[in-house]
Backbone as a chain_set.jsonl record, in Angstrom:
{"seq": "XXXXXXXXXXXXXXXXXXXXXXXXXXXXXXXXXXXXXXXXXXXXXXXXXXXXXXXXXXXXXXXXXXXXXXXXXXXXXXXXXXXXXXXXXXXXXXXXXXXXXXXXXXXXXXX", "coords": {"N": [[164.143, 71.251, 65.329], [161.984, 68.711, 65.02], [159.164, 67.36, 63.259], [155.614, 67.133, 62.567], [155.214, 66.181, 58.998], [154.578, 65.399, 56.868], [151.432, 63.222, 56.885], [150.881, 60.067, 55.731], [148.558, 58.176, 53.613], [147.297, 55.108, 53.184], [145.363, 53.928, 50.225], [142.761, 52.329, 48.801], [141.594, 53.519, 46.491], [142.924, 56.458, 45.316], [142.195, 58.921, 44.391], [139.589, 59.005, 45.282], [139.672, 59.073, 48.154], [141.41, 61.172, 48.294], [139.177, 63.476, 47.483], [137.373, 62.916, 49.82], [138.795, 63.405, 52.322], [140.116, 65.926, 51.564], [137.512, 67.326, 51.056], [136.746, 66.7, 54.575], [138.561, 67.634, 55.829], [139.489, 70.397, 54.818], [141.16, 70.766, 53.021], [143.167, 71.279, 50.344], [144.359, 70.302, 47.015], [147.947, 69.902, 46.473], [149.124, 70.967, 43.823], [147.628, 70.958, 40.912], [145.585, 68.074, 40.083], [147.442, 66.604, 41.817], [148.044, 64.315, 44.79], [148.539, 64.818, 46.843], [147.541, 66.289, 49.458], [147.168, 70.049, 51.265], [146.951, 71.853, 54.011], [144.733, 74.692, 53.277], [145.498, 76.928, 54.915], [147.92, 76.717, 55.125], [148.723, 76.378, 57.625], [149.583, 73.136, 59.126], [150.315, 70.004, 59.114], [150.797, 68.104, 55.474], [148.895, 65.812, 53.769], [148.793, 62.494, 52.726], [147.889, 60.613, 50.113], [147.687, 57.11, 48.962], [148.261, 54.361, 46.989], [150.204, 53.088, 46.993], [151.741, 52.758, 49.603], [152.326, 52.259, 52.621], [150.141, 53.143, 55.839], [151.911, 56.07, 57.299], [153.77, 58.388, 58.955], [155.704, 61.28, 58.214], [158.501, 62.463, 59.339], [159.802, 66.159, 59.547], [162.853, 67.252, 59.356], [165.386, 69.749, 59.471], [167.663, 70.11, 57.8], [170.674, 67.495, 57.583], [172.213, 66.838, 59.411], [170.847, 67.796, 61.656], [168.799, 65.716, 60.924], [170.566, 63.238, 61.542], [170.876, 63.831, 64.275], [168.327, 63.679, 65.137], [167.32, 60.786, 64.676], [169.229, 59.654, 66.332], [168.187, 60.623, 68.82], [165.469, 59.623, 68.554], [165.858, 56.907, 68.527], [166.939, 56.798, 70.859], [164.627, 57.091, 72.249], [163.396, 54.796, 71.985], [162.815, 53.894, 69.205], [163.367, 51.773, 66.289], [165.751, 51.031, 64.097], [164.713, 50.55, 60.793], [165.186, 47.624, 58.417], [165.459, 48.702, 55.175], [165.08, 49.53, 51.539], [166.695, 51.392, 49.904], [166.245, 54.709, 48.12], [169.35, 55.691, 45.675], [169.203, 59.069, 45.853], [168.038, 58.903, 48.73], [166.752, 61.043, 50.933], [165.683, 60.472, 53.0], [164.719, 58.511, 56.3], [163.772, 55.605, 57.728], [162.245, 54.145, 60.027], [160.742, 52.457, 63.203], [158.422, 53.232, 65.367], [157.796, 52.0, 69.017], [155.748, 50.178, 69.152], [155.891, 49.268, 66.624], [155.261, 50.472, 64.575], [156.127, 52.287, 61.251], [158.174, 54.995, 60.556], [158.987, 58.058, 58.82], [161.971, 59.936, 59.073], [162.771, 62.33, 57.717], [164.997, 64.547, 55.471], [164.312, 67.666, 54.775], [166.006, 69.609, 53.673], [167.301, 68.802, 51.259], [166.761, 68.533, 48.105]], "CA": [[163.193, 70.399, 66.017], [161.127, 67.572, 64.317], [157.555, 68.336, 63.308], [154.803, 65.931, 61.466], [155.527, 67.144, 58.065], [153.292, 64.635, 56.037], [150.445, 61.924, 57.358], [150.817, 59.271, 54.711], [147.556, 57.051, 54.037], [146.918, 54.103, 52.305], [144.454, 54.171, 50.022], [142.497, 51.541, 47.433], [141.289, 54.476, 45.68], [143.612, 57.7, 46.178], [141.471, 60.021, 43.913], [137.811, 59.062, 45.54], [140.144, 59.464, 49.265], [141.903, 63.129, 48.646], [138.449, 64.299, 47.736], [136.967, 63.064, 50.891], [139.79, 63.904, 53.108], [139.944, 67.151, 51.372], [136.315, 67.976, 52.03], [136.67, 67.161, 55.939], [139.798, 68.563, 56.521], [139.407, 71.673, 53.986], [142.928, 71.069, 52.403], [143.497, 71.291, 48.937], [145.909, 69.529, 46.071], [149.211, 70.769, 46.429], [149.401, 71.591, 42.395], [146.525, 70.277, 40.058], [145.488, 66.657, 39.918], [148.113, 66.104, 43.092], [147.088, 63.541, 45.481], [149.208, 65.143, 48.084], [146.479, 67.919, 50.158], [147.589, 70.862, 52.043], [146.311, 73.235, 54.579], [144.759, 76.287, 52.678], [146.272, 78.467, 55.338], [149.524, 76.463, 55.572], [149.289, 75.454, 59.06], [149.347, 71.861, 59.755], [150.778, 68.589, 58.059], [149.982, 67.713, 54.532], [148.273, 64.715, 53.735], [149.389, 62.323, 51.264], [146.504, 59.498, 49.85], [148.731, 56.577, 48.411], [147.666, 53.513, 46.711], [151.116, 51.839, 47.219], [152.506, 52.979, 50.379], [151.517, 52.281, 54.037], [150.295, 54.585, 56.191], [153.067, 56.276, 58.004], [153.856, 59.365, 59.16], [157.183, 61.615, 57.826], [158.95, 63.588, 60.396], [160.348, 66.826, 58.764], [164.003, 68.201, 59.715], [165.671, 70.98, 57.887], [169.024, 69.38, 57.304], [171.269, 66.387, 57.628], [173.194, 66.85, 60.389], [169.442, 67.576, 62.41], [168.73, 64.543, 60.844], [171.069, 62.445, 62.217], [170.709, 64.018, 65.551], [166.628, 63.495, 65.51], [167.151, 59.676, 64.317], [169.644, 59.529, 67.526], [167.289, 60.751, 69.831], [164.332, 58.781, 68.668], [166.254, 55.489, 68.427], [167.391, 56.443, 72.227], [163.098, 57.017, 73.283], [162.924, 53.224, 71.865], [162.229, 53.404, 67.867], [164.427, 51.226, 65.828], [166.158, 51.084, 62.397], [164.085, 49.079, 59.704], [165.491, 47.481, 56.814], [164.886, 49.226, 54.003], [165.598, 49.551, 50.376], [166.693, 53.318, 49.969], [166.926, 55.24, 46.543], [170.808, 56.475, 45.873], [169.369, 60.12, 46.45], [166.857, 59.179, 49.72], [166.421, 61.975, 51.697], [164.698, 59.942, 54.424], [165.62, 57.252, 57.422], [163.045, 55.198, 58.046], [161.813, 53.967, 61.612], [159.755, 52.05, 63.213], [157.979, 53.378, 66.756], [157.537, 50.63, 69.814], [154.924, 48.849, 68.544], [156.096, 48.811, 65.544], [154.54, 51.425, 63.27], [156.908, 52.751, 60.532], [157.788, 56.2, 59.86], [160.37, 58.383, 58.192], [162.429, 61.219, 59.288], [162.936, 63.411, 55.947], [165.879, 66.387, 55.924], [163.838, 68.591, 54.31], [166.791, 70.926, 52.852], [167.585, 68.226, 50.211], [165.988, 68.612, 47.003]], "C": [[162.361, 69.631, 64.997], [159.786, 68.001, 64.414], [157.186, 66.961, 61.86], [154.871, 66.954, 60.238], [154.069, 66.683, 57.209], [152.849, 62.904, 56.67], [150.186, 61.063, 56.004], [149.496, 58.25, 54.793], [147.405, 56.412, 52.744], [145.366, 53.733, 52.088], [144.027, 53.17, 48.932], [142.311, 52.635, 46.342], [141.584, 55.617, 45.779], [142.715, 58.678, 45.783], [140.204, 60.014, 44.725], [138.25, 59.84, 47.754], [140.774, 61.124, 49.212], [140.622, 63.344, 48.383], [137.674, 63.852, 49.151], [137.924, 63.622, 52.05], [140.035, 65.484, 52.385], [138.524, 67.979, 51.812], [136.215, 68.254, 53.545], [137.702, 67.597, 56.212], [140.103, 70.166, 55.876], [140.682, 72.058, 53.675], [142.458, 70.947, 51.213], [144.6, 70.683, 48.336], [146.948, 70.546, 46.497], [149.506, 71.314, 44.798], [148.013, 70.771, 41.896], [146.751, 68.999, 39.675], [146.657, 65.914, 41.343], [147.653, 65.142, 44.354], [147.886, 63.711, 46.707], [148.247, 66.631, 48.663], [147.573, 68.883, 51.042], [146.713, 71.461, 52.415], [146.078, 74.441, 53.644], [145.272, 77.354, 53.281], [147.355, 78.131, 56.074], [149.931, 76.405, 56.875], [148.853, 74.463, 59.373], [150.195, 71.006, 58.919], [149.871, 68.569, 56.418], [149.678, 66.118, 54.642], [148.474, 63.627, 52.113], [148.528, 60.693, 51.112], [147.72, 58.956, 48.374], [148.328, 55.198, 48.108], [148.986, 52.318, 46.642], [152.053, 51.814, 48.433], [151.805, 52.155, 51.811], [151.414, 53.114, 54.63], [151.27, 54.542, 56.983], [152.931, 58.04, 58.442], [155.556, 60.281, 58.66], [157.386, 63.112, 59.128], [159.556, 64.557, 59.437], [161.762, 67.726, 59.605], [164.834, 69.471, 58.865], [167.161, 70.675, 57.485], [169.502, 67.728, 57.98], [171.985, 66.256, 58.915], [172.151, 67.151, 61.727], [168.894, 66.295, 62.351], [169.238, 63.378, 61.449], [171.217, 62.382, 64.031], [169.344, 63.584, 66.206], [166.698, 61.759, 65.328], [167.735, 58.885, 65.576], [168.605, 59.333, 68.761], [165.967, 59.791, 69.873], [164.678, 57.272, 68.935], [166.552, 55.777, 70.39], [165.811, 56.296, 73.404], [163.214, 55.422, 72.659], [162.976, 53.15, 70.212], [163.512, 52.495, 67.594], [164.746, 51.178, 64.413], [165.043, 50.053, 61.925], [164.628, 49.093, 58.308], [165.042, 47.714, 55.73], [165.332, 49.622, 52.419], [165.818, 50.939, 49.719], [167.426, 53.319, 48.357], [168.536, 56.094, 46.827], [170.316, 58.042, 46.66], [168.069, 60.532, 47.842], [167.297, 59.895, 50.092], [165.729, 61.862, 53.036], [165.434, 58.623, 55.475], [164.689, 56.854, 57.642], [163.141, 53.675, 59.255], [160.555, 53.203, 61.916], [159.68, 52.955, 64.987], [158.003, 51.827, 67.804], [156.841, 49.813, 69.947], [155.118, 48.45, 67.201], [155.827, 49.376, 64.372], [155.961, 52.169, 62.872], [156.496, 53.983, 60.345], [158.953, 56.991, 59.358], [161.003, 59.746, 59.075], [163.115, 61.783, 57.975], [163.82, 64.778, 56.042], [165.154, 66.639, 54.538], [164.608, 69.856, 52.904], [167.715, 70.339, 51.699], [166.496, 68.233, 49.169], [165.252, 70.127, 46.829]], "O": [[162.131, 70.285, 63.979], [159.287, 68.733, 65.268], [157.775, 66.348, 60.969], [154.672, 68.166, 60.321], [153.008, 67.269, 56.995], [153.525, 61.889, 56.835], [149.281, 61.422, 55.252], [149.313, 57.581, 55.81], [147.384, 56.902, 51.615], [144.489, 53.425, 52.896], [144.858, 53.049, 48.033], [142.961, 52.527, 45.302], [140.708, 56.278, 46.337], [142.317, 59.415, 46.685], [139.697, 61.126, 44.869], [137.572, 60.622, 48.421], [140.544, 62.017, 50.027], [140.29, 63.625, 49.534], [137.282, 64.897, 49.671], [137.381, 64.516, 52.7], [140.133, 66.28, 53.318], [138.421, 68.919, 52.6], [135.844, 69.33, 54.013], [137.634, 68.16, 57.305], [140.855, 70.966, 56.433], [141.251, 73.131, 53.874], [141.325, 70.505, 51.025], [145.664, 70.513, 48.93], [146.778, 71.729, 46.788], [150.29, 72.262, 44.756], [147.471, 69.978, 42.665], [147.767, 68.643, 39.078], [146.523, 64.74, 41.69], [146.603, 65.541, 44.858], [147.914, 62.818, 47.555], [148.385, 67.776, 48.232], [148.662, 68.449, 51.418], [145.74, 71.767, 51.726], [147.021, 75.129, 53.255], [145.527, 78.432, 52.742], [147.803, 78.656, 57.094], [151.091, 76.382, 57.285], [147.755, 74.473, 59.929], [150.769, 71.528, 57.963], [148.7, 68.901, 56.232], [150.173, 65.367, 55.483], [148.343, 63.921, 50.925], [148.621, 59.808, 51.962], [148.267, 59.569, 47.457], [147.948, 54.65, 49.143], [148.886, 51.123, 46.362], [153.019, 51.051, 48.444], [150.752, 51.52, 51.744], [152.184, 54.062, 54.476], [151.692, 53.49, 57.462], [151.948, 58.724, 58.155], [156.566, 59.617, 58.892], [156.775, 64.109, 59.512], [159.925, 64.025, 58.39], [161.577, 68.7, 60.334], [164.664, 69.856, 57.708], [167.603, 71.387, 56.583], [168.792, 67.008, 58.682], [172.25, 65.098, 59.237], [172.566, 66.78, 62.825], [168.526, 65.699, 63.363], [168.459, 62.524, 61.872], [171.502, 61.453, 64.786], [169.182, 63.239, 67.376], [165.854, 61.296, 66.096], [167.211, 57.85, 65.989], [168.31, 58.332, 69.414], [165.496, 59.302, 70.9], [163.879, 56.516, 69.487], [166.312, 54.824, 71.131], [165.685, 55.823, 74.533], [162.867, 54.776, 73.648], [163.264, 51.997, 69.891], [164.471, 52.414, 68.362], [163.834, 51.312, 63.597], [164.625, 49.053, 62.509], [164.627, 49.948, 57.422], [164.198, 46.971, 55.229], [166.375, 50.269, 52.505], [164.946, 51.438, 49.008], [168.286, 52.698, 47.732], [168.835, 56.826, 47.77], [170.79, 58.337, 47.757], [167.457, 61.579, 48.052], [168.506, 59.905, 49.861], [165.352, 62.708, 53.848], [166.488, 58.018, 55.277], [164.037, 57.838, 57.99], [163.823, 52.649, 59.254], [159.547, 53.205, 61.208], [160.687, 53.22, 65.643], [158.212, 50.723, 67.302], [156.996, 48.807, 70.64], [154.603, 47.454, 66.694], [156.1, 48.882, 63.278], [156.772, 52.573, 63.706], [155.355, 54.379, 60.102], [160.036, 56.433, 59.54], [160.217, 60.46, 59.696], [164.135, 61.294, 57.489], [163.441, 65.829, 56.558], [165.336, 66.021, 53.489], [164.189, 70.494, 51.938], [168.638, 70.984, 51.202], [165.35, 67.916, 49.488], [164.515, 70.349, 45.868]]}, "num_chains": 1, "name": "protein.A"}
């Protein structure tokens, strides 16, 4: 099943944003100096403060073959493919919702 893995946000200033978004949400770096937060008690989405991305949201599946089944299903509620410039080893499919907001679905059990 598909699950918000990571809430991507665009940020002018990622360092001055994870510490505020870390204060109100009471996540922490994922390793030191990381500008990706996590839940301290590992339940919820992480949070990822990004000074070149847009915000988005990443769906998380646990393989490829979920993957292609979750990208199915969402393209059949309405989303649609968006052209995109993918690294040889992406790991992601990226989507837009029905207004138009981009987001990824990510198999998880790569890398």
């Amino acid at each position: 099943m598909v699950r918000i893995d990571t809430v991507v946000i665009n940020a002018t200033d990622a360092r001055r944003a994870a510490e505020f978004w870390g204060g109100a949400l009471g996540y922490t770096p994922r390793s030191e100096g990381s500008l990706t937060l996590v839940p301290v008690d590992g339940d919820g989405p992480a949070l990822n403060l990004d000074e070149t991305d847009q915000m988005h949201l990443d769906l998380r599946v646990s393989d490829a073959a979920e993957q292609r089944a979750e990208v199915e299903r969402l393209i059949g509620l309405g989303a649609q493919r968006v052209h995109w410039e993918y690294p040889a080893d992406a790991n992601f499919v990226v989507l837009a919702d029905t207004e138009g907001n981009v987001f990824c679905v990510v198999n998880a059990g790569v890398g």
